[in-house]
C-alpha positions, 0 to 999 in steps of 0.5 A: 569819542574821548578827546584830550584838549592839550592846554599851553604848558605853564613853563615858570611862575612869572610866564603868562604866554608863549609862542609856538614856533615849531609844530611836529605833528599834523592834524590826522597824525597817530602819536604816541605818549611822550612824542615831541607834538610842538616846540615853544618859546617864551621870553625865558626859555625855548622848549619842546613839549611832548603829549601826554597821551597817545592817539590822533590829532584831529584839531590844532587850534593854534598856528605856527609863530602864534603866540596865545596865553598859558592855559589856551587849547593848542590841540585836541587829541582823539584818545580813543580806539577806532575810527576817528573824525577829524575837524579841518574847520579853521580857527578863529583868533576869537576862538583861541581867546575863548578857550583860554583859561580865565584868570578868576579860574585860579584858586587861592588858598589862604589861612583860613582854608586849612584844615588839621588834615591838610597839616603834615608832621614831620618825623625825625628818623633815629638810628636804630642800635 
């Protein structure tokens, strides 16, 4: 069984987490590539989120009016063809904060992580006569 696990979206550069404030979709629902699943909000911006894959719902971690970090699995989507098994167990909070990213899982990079091959060369287009 391939499953998808949909992470709460980074929305900017200085958000850190968001409140679901509207699920779409149910746990047993098929969806499609690009269909509305959840509507979030955050201090900056309200925001509907569509999947990235097609398939069915088979767990949503995270509850309406929950607010969890950015990185957190909100939901499991089964992407594969066939019979699916869907897993109605509930959530726990403790659950939710284990499956947020961790912060140390972000890389930087820095001067010395360059490489000759990671420099672009720009090139300047002429008019040809």
């Amino acid at each position: 069984m391939a499953q998808f696990e949909l992470q709460m979206p980074k929305l900017g550069e200085s958000i850190e987490e968001a409140t679901i404030t509207k699920w779409f979709v149910k746990v047993g629902d098929k969806i499609d590539d690009d269909d509305v699943l959840l509507e979030i909000a955050t201090d900056k911006v309200d925001s509907e989120i569509p999947s990235p894959v097609s398939g069915t719902i088979i767990k949503i971690h995270v509850e309406q009016d929950q607010t969890v970090p950015v990185g957190t699995i909100i939901a499991v989507i089964d992407t594969s063809e066939g019979e699916v098994v869907i897993d109605d167990a509930p959530v726990t909070e403790k659950e939710v904060e284990e499956s947020a990213a961790p912060e140390s899982a972000v890389a930087e990079t820095t001067e010395s992580d360059t490489t000759e091959s990671d420099t672009v060369e720009t090139l300047e287009e002429t008019p040809s006569s």
